[in-house]
N, C-alpha and C positions, 0 to 999 in steps of 0.2 A: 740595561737589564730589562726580560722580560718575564713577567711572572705567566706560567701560562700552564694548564691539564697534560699529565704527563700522557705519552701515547706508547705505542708501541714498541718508536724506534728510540724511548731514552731505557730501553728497561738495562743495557749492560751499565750504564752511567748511575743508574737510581740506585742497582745493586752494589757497586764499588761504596755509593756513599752511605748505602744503608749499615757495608759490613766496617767500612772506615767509623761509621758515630756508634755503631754496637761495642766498640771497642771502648767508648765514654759514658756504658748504659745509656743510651739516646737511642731511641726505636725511630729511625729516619721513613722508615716505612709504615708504620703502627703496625696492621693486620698482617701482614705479606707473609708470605707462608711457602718456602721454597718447594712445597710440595702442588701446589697451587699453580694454575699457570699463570701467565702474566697480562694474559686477556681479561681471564676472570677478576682478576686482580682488580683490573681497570674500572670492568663493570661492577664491582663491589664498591668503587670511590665514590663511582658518577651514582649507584644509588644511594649512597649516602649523602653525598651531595645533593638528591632530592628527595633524602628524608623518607627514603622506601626500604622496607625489611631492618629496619634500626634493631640493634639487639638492644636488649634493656641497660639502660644507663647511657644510652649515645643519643647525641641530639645532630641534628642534619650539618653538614660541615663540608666547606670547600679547600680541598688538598690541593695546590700549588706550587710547582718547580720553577726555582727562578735558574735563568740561564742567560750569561753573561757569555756570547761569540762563540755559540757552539757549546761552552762548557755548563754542566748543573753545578750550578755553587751551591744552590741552599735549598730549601723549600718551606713550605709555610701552611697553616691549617686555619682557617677559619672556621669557628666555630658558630653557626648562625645564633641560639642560643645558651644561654645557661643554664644548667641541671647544677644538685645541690655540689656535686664535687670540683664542677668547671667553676663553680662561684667561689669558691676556697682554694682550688689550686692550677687549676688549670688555664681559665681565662678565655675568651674569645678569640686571640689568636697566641698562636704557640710555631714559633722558627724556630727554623738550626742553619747554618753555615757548616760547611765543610771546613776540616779544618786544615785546607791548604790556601782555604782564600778566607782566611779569617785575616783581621786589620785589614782591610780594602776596602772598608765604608758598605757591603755589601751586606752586613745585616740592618743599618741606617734605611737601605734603597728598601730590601725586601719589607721590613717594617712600616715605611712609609706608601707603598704599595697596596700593603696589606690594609690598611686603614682607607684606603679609595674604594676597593674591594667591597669592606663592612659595610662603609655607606650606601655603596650601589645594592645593598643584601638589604638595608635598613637599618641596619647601625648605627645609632646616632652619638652611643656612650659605650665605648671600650675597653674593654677590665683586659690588663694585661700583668701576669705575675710571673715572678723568678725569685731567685734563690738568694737572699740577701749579702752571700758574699758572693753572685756572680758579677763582679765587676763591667764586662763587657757589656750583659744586659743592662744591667740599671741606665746606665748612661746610655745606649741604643733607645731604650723605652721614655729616660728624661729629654732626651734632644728632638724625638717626635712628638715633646710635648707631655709628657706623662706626668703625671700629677699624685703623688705618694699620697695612698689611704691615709689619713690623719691617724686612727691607730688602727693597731692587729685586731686579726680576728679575734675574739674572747673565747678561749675555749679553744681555740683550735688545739690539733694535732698536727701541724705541720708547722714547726718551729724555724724562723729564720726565712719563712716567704714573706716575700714585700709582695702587695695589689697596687697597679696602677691604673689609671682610670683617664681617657684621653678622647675628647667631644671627636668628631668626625665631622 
């Protein structure tokens, strides 16, 4: 598996999996905007990626397509830091698998990748959350090591997320 900046030539691949997880409310794309072309697209990542023209509420963040022989299985977001909503629900990094190569250990890889990533961004402590009955994640996020918040947030509004927290 190689996790690596989408370009040009994955845009029919990125959109098959964006309209495949839109079907699961999963925005595979976040911003992407069919109206938009797909160059521009690009250069909206990469400047996010270095934290240039952020709209309010977005902090700098590395988009990542992982591709397994050709195929986009999954992709991945690293979030360089936290703002108050990524600290409650979000997390520093946020995957998805496709869901034709889902059970194939490939969001184990993309996950453990992603945490090499962090570190080379300076990452040293990784908050990682999901949804407390997504099964597949918990156990993705515990086998890379993830270490459950001792308790919920206090107060929160988003009932039933679990935070993990995983050294780099």
């Amino acid at each position: 598996m190689e996790l690596r900046r989408l370009t040009e030539f994955d845009m029919d691949q990125a959109l098959l999996a964006h309209e495949e997880l839109a079907a699961e409310q999963f925005d595979f794309l976040f911003s992407y905007d069919p109206v938009d072309d797909w160059a521009n697209f690009l250069a909206n990542l990469e400047a996010t990626r270095q934290g240039r023209n952020l709209p309010d509420g977005r902090v700098p963040a590395t988009f990542l397509i992982a591709e397994v022989d050709g195929n986009l299985v999954g992709r991945v977001s690293i979030r360089h830091s936290l703002n108050p909503f990524l600290r409650t629900v979000g997390g520093h990094i946020g995957y998805a698998v496709r869901p034709r190569f889902r059970r194939q250990g490939y969001a184990h890889q993309i996950l453990t990748l992603s945490l090499v990533q962090a570190r080379e961004l300076g990452i040293s402590r990784v908050l990682l959350t999901c949804d407390a009955d997504n099964i597949a994640s918990r156990t993705t996020i515990e086998k890379c090591g993830g270490a459950l918040e001792a308790s919920p947030l206090a107060g929160s509004d988003v009932p039933g997320k679990l935070r993990y927290w995983i050294d780099t």
